[in-house]
PDB file as gemmi writes it, atoms N, CA and C in Angstrom:
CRYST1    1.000    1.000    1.000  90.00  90.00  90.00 P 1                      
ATOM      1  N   UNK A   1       0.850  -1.170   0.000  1.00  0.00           N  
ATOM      2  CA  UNK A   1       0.000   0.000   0.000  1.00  0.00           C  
ATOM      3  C   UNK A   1       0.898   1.236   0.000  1.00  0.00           C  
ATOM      4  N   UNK A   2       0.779   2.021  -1.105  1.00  0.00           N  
ATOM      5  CA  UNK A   2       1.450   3.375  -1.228  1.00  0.00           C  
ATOM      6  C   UNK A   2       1.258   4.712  -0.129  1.00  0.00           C  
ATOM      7  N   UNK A   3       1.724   5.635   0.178  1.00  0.00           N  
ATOM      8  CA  UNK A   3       1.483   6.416   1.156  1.00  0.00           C  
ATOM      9  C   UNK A   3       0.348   6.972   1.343  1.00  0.00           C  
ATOM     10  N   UNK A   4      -0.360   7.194   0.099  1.00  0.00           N  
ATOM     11  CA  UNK A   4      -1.518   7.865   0.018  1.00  0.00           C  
ATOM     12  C   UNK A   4      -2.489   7.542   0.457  1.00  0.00           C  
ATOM     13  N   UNK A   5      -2.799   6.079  -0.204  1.00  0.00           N  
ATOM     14  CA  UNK A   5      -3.768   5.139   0.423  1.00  0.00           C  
ATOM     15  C   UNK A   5      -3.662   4.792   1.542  1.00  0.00           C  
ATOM     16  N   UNK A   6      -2.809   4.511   2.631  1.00  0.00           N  
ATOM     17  CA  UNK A   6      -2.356   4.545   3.718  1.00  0.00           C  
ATOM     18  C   UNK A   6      -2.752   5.807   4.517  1.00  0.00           C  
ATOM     19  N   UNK A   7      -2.854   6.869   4.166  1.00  0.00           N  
ATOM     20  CA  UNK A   7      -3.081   8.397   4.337  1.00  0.00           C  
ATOM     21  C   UNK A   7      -4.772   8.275   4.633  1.00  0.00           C  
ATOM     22  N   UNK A   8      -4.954   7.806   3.488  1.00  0.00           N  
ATOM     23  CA  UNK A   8      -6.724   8.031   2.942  1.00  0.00           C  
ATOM     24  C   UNK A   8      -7.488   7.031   4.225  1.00  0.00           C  
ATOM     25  N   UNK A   9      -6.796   5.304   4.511  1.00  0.00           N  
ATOM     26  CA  UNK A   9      -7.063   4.456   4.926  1.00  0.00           C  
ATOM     27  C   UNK A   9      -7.489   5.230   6.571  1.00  0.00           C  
ATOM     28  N   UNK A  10      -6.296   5.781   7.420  1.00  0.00           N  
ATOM     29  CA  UNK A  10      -5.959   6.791   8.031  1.00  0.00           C  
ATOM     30  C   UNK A  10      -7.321   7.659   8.543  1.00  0.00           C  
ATOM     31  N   UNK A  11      -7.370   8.215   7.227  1.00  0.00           N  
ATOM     32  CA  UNK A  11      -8.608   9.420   7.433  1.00  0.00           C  
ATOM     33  C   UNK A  11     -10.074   8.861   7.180  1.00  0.00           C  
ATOM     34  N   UNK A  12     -10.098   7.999   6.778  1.00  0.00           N  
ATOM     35  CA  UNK A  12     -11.527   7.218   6.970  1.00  0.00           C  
ATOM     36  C   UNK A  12     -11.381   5.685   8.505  1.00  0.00           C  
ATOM     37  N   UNK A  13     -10.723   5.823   8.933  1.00  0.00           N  
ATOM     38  CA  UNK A  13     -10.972   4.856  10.283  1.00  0.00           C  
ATOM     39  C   UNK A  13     -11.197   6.108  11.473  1.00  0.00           C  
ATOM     40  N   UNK A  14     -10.219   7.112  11.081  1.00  0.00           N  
ATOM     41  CA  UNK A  14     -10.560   8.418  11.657  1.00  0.00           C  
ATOM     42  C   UNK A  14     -11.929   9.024  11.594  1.00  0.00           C  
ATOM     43  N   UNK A  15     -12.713   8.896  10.915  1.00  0.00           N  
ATOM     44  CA  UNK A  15     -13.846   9.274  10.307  1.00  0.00           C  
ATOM     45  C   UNK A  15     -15.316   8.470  11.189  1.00  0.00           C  
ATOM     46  N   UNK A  16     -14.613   6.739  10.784  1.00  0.00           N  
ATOM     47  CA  UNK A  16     -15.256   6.070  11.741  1.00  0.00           C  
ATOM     48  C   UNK A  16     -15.517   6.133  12.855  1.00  0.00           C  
ATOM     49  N   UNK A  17     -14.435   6.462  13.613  1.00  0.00           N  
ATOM     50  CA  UNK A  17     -14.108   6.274  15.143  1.00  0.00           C  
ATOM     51  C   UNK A  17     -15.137   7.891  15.600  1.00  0.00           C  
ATOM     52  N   UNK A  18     -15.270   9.147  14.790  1.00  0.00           N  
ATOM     53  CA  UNK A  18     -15.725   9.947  14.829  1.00  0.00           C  
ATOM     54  C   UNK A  18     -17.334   9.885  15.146  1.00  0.00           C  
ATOM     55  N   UNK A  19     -17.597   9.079  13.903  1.00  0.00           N  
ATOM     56  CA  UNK A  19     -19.255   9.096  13.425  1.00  0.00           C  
ATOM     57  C   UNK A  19     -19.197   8.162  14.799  1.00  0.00           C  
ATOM     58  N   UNK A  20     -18.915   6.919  15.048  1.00  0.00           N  
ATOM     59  CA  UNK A  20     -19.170   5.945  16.290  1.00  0.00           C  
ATOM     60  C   UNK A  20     -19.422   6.942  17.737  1.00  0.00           C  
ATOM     61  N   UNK A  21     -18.673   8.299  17.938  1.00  0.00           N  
ATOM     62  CA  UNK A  21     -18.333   9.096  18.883  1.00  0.00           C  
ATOM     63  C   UNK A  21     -20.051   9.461  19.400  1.00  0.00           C  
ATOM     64  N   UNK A  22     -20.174  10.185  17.714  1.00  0.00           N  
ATOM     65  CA  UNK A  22     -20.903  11.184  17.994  1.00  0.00           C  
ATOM     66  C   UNK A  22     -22.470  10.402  17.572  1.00  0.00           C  
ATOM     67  N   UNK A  23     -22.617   9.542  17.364  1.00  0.00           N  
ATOM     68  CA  UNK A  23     -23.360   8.483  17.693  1.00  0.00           C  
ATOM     69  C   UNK A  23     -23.999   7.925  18.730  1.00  0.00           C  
ATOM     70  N   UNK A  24     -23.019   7.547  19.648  1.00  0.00           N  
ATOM     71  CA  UNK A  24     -23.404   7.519  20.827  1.00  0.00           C  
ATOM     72  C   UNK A  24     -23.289   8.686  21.823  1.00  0.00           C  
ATOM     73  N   UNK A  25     -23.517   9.848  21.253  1.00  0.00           N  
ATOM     74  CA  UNK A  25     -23.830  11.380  21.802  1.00  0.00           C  
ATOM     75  C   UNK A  25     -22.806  11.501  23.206  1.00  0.00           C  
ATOM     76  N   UNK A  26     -21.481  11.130  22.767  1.00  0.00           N  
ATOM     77  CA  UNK A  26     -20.309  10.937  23.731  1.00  0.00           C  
ATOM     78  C   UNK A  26     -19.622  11.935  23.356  1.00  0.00           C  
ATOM     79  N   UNK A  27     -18.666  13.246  24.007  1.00  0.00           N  
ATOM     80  CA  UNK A  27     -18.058  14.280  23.862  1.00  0.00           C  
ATOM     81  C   UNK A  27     -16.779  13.954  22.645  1.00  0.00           C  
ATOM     82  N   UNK A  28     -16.523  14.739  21.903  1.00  0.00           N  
ATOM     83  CA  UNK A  28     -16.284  14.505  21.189  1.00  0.00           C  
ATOM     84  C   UNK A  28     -14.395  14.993  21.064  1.00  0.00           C  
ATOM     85  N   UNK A  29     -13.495  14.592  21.978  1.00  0.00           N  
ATOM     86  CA  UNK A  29     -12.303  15.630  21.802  1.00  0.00           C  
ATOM     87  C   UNK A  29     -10.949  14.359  21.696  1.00  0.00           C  
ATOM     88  N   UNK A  30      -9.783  14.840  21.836  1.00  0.00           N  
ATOM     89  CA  UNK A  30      -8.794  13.675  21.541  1.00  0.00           C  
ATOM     90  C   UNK A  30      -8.693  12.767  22.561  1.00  0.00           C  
ATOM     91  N   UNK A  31      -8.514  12.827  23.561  1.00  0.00           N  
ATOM     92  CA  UNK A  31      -8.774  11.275  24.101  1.00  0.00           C  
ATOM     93  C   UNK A  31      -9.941  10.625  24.054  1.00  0.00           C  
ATOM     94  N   UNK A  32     -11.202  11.127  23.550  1.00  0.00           N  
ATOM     95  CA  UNK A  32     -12.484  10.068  23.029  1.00  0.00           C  
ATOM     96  C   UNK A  32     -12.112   9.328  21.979  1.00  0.00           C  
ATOM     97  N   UNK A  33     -11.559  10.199  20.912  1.00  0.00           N  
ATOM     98  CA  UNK A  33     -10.602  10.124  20.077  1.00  0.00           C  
ATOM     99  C   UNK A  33      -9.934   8.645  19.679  1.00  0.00           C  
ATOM    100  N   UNK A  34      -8.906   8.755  20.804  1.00  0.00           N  
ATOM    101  CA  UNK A  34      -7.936   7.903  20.945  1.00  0.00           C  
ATOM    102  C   UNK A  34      -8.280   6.404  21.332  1.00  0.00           C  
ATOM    103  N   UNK A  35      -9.576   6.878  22.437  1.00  0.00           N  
ATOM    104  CA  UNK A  35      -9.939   5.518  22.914  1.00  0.00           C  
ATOM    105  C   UNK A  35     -11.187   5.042  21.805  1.00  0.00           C  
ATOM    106  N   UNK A  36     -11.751   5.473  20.764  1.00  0.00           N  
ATOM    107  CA  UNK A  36     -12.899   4.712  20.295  1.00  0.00           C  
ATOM    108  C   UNK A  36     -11.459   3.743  19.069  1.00  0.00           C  
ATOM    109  N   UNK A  37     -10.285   4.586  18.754  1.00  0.00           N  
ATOM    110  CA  UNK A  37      -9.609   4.404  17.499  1.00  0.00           C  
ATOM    111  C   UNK A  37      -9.041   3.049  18.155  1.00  0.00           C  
ATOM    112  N   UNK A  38      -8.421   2.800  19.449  1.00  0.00           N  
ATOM    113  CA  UNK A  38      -7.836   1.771  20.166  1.00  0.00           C  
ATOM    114  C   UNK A  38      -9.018   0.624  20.047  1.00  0.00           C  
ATOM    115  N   UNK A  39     -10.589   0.666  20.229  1.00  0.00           N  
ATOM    116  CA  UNK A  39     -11.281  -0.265  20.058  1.00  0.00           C  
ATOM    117  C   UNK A  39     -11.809  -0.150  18.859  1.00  0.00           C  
ATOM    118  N   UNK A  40     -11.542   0.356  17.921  1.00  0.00           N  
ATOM    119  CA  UNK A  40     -11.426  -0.195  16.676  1.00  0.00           C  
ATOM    120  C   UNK A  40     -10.266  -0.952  16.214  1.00  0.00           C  
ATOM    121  N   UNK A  41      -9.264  -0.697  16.371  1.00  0.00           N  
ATOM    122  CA  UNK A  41      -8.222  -1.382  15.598  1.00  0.00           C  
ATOM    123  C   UNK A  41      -8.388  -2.746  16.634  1.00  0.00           C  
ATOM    124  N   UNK A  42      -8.807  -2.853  17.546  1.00  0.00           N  
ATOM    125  CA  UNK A  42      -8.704  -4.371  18.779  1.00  0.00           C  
ATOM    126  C   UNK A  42     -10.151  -5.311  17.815  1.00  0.00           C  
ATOM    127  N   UNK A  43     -10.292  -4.236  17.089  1.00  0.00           N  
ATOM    128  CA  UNK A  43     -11.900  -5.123  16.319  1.00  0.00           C  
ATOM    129  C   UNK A  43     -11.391  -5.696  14.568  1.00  0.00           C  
ATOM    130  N   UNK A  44     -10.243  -4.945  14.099  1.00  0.00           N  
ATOM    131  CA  UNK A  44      -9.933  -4.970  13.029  1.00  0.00           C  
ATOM    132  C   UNK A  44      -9.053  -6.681  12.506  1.00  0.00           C  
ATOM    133  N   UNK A  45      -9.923  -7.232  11.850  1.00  0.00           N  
ATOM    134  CA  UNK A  45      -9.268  -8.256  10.951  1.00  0.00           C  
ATOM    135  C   UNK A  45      -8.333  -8.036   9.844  1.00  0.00           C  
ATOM    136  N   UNK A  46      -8.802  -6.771   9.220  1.00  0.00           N  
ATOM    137  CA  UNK A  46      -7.300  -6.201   8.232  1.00  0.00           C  
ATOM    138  C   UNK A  46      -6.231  -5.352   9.005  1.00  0.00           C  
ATOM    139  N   UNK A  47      -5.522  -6.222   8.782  1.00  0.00           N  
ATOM    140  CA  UNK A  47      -4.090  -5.554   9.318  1.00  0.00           C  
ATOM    141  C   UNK A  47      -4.002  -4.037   8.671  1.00  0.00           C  
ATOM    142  N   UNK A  48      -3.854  -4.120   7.397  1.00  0.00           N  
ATOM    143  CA  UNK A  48      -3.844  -2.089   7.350  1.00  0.00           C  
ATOM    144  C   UNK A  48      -4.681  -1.112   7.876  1.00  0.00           C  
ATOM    145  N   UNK A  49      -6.262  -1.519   8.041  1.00  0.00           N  
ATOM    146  CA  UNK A  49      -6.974  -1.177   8.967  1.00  0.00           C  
ATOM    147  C   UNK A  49      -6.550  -0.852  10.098  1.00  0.00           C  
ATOM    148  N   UNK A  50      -6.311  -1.588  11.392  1.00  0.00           N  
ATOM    149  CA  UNK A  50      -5.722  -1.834  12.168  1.00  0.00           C  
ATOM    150  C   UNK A  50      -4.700  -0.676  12.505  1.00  0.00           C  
ATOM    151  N   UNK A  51      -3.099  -1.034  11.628  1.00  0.00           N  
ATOM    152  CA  UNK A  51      -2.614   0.191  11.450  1.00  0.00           C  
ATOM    153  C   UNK A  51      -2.897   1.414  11.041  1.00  0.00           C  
ATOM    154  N   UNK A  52      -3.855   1.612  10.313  1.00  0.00           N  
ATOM    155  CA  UNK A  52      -4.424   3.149  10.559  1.00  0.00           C  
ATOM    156  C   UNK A  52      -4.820   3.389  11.946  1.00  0.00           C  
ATOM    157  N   UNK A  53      -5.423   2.472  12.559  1.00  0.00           N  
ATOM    158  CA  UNK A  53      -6.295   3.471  13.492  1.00  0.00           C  
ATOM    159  C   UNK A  53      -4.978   3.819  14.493  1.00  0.00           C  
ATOM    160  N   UNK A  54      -4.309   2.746  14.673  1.00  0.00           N  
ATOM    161  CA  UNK A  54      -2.604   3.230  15.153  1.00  0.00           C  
ATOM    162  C   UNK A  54      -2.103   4.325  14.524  1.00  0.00           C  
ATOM    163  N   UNK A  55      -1.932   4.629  13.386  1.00  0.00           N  
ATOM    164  CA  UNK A  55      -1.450   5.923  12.978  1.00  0.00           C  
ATOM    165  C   UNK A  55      -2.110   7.127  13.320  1.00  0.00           C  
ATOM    166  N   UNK A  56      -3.780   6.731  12.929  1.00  0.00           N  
ATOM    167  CA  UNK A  56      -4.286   8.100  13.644  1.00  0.00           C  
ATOM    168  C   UNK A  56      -3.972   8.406  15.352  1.00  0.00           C  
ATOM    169  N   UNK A  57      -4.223   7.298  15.873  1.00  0.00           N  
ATOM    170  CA  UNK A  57      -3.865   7.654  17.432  1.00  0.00           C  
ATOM    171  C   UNK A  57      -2.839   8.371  17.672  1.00  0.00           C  
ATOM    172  N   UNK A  58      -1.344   7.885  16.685  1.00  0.00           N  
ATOM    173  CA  UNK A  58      -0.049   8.472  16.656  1.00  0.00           C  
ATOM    174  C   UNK A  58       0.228   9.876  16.353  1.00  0.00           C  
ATOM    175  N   UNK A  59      -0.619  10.682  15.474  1.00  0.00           N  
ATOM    176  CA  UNK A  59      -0.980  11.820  14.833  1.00  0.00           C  
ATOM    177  C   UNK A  59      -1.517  12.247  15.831  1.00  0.00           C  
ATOM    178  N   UNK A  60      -2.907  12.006  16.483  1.00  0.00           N  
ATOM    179  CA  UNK A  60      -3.648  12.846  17.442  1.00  0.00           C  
ATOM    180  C   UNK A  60      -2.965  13.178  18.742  1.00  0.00           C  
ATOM    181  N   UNK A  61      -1.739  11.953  19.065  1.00  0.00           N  
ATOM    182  CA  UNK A  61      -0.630  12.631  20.146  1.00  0.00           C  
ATOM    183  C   UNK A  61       0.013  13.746  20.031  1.00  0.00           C  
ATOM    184  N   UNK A  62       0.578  13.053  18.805  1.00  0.00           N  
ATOM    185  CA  UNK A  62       1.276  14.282  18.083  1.00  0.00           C  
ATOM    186  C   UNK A  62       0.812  15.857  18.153  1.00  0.00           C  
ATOM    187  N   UNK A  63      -0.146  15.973  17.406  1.00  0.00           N  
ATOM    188  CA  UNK A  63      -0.928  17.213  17.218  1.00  0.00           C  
ATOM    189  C   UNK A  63      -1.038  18.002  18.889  1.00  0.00           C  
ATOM    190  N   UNK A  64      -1.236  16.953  19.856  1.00  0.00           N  
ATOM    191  CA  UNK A  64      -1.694  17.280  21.052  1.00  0.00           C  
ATOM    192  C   UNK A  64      -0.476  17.764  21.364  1.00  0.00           C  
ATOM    193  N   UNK A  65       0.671  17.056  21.512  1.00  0.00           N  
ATOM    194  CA  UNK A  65       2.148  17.535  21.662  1.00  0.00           C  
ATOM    195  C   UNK A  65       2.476  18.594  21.193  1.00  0.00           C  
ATOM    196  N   UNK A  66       1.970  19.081  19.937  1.00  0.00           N  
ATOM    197  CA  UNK A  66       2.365  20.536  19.478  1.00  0.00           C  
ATOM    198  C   UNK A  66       1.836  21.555  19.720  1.00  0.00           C  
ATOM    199  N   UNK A  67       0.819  21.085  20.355  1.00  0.00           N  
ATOM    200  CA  UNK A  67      -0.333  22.381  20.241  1.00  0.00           C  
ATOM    201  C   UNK A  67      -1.040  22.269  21.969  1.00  0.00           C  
ATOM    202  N   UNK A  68      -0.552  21.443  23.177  1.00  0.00           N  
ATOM    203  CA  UNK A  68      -0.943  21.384  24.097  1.00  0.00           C  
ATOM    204  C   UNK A  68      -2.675  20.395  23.812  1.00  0.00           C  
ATOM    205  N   UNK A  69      -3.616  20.660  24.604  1.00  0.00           N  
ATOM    206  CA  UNK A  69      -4.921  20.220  24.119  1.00  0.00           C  
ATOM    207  C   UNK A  69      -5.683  20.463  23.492  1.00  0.00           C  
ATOM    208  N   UNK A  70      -5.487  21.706  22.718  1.00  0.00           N  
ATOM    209  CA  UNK A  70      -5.555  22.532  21.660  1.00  0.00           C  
ATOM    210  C   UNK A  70      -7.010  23.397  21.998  1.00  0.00           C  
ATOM    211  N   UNK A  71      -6.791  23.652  23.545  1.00  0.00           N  
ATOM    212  CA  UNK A  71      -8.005  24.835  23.857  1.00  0.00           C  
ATOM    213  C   UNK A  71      -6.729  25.514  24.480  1.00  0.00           C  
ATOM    214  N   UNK A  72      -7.617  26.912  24.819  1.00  0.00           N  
ATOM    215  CA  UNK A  72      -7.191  27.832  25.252  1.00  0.00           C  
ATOM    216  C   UNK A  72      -7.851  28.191  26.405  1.00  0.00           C  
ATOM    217  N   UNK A  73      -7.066  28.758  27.706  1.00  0.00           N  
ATOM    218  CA  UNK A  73      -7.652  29.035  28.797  1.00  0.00           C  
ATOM    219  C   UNK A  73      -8.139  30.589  29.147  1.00  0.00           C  
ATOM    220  N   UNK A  74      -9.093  30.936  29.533  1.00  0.00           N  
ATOM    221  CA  UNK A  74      -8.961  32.324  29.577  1.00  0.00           C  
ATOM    222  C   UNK A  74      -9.561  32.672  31.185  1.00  0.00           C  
ATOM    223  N   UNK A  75      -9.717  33.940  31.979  1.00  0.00           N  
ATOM    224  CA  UNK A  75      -9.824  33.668  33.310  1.00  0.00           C  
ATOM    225  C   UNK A  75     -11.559  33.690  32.998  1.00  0.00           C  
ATOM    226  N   UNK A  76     -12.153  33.971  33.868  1.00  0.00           N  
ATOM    227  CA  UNK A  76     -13.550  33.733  34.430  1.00  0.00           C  
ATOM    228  C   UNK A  76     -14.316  34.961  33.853  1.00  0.00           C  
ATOM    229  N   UNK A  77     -13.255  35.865  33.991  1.00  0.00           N  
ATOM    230  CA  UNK A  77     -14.304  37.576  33.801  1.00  0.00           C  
ATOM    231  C   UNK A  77     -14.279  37.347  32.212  1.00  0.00           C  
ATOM    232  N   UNK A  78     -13.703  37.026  31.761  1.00  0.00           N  
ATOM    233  CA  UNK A  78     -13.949  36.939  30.117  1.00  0.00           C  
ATOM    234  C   UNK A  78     -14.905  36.221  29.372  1.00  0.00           C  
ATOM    235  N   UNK A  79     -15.509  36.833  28.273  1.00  0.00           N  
ATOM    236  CA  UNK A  79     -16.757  36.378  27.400  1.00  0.00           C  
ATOM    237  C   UNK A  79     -16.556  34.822  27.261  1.00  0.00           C  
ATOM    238  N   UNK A  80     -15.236  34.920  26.583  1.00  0.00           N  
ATOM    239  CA  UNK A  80     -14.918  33.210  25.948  1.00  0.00           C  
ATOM    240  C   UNK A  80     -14.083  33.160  26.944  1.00  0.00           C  
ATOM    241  N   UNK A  81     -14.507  32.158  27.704  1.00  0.00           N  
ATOM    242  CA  UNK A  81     -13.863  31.143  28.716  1.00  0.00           C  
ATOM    243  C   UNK A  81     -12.678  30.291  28.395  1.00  0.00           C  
ATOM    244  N   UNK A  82     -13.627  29.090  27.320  1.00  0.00           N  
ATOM    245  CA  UNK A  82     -12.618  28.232  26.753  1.00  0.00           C  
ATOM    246  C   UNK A  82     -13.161  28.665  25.151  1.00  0.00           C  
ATOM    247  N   UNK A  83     -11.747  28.263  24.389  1.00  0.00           N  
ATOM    248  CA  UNK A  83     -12.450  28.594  22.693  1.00  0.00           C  
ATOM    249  C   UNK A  83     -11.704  26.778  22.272  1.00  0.00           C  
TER     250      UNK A  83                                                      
END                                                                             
């Protein structure tokens, strides 16, 4: 499997693990994330499957690593709290 498809594979188990989220009307942020993608790939019979949902998990650390949890804090007296 070439990078792309691997990429694509990636962004549709990502997709899954999403729609499954918000499905069961469960909050929707990176460690929901992480844990619906972990019981998908524990469900996956195709191995590239599988490794996607590992890659996405690997990415959504990532992202988290660069960017903290990717909200912002603001104090109490302010309009937007969290954005």
């Amino acid at each position: 499997m070439d990078h792309r498809q691997s990429e694509k594979l990636k962004e549709i188990m990502l997709g899954d693990a999403t729609l499954a989220i918000l499905e069961q009307q469960r909050p929707l942020n990176p460690a929901s994330l992480i844990q619906e993608l972990r019981a998908l790939a524990a469900r996956q019979t195709d191995e590239a499957r599988r490794k996607a949902c590992l890659a996405a998990i690997r990415e959504i650390r990532s992202a988290q690593m660069n960017s903290g949890d990717g909200m912002t804090r603001r104090s109490a007296n302010d309009d937007n709290v969290i954005h």
